[in-house]
C-alpha positions as CSV (number, residue, x, y, z in Angstrom):
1,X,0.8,-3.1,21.8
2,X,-0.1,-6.6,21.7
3,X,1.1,-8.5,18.7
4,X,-1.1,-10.5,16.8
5,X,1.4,-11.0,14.2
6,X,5.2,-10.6,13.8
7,X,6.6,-10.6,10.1
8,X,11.0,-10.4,10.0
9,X,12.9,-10.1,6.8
10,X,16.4,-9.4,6.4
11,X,18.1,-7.1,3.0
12,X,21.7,-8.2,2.6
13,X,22.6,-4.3,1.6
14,X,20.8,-1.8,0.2
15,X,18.1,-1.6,-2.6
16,X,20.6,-3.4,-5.4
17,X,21.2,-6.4,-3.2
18,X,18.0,-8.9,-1.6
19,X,15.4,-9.4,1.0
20,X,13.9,-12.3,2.4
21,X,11.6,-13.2,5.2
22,X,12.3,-15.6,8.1
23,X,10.1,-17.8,7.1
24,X,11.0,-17.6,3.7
25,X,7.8,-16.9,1.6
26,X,9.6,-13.9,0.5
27,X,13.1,-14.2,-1.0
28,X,13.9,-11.6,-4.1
29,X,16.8,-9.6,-5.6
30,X,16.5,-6.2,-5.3
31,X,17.8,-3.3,-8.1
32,X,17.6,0.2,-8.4
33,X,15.5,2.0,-11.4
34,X,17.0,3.7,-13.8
35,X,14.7,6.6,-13.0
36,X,17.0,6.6,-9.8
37,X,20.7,6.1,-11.0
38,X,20.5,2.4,-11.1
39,X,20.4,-0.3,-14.1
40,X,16.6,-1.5,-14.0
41,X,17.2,-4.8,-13.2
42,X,14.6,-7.6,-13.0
43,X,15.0,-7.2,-8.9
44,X,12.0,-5.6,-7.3
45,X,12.2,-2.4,-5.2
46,X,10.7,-1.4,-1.6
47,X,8.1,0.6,-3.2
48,X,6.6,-2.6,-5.0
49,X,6.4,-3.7,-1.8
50,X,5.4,-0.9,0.0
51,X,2.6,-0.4,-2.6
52,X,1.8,-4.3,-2.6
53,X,1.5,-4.2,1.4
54,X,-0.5,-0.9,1.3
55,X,-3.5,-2.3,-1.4
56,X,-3.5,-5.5,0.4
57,X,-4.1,-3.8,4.0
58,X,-6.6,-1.5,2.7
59,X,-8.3,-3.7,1.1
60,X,-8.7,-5.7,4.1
61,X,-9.9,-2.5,6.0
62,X,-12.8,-1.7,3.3
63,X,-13.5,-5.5,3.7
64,X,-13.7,-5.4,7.6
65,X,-15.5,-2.2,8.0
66,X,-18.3,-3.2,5.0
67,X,-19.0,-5.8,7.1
68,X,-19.4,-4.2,10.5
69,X,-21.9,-1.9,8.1
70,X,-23.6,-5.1,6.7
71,X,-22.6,-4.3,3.1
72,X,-21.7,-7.0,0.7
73,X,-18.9,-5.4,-1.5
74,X,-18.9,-8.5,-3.8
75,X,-15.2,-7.7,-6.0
76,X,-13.5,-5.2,-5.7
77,X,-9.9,-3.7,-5.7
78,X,-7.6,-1.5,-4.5
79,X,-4.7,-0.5,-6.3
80,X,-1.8,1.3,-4.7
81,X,0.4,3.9,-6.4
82,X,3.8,4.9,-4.4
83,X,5.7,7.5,-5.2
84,X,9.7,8.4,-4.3
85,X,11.0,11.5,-4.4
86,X,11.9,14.6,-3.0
87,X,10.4,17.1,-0.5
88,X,11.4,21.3,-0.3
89,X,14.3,20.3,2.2
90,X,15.8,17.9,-1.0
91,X,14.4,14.5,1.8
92,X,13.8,11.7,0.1
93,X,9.9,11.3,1.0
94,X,6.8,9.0,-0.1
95,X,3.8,10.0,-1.3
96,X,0.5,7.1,-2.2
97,X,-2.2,7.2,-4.3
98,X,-4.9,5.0,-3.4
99,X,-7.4,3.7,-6.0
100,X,-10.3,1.6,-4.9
101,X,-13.0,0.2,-7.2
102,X,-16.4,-0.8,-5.6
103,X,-18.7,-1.2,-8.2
104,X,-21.5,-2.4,-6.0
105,X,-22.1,1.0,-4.1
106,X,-23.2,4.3,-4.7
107,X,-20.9,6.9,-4.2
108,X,-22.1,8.1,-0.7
109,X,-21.9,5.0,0.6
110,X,-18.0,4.1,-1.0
111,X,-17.1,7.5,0.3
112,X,-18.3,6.7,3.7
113,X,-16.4,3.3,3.5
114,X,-12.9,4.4,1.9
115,X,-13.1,7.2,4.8
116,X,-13.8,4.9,7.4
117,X,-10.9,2.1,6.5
118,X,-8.9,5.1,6.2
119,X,-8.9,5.4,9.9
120,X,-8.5,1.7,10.8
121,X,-6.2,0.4,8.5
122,X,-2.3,-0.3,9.9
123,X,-0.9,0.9,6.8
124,X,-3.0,4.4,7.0
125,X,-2.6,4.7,10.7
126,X,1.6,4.2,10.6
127,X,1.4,7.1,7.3
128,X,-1.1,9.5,8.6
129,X,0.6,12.9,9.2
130,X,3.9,11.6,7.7
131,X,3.1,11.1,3.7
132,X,0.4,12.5,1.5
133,X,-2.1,9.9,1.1
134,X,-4.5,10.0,-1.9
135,X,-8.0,8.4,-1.7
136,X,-9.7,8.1,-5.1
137,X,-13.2,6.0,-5.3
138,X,-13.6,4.4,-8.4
139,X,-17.3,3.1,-9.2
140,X,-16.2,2.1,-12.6
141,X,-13.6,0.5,-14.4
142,X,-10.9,2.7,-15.7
C-alpha cells in the first residue's frame, strides 16, 4: 500500500490512562464506563473514537461517491453508534450502527449511495467480515 497519510498516537496504559497523537491535535484522558467496571470518568473511551473516526470516514465516502454520481447531497450526516460487548465465545467484539441522513434524495437513490460508500470507505473495508455493520438511511430527521 502506498500511504497517503500516516496518523501515530501513543496511550500511556490502558483505557483509564491517555492518548495522544504525534502531532498533538489529540491529547485526552481516558476512563472506563461504569457499564464496564470502571468509575465514568470525564476521560473519553476508544469507542468515542472509533465511532467519531467511523461517521467522519463515511461521511467522506457518501460525499466522494455522490460526486462521482453528480449528486449534490447539500447537508447531511452520519452518525455512528459502536457497540462493546461480548460474542458466543465470551470475546470481547464490536458491533456499529450507521445512521445517515440525506434529506435531498429519494430513497433509491440514498440506498444506492450508502451501498456504494459502503464498499470504498477505509473504515468499512478494515470491518467488513470482522464486525456487524448496520446501515440505516434516514430521509428524515429523527
Amino acid at each position: 500500500m502506498k500511504a497517503l497519510y500516516t496518523a501515530k498516537a501513543t496511550a500511556q496504559g490502558g483505557r483509564d490512562s491517555s492518548v495522544k497523537t504525534e502531532d498533538g491535535t489529540i491529547d485526552f484522558d481516558l476512563s472506563i464506563p461504569k457499564s464496564m467496571g470502571g468509575e465514568g470518568g470525564k476521560g473519553a473511551n476508544p469507542e468515542q473514537f472509533f465511532a467519531a473516526g467511523y461517521s467522519a470516514c463515511f461521511g467522506s465516502a457518501l460525499g466522494h461517491v455522490a460526486r462521482q454520481h453528480k449528486i449534490d447531497l447539500g447537508d447531511f450526516t452520519v452518525k455512528a453508534t459502536v457497540k462493546l460487548g461480548k460474542n458466543e465465545d465470551d470475546m470481547f467484539q464490536l458491533a456499529v450502527v450507521l445512521d445517515s441522513y440525506l434529506p435531498t434524495v429519494d430513497t433509491e437513490t440514498g440506498e444506492k449511495l450508502v451501498n456504494e460508500a459502503h464498499e470504498v470507505c477505509p473504515y468499512s473495508r478494515a470491518t467488513m467480515d470482522n464486525i456487524d455493520v448496520t446501515l440505516n438511511l434516514l430521509l428524515d430527521e429523527d
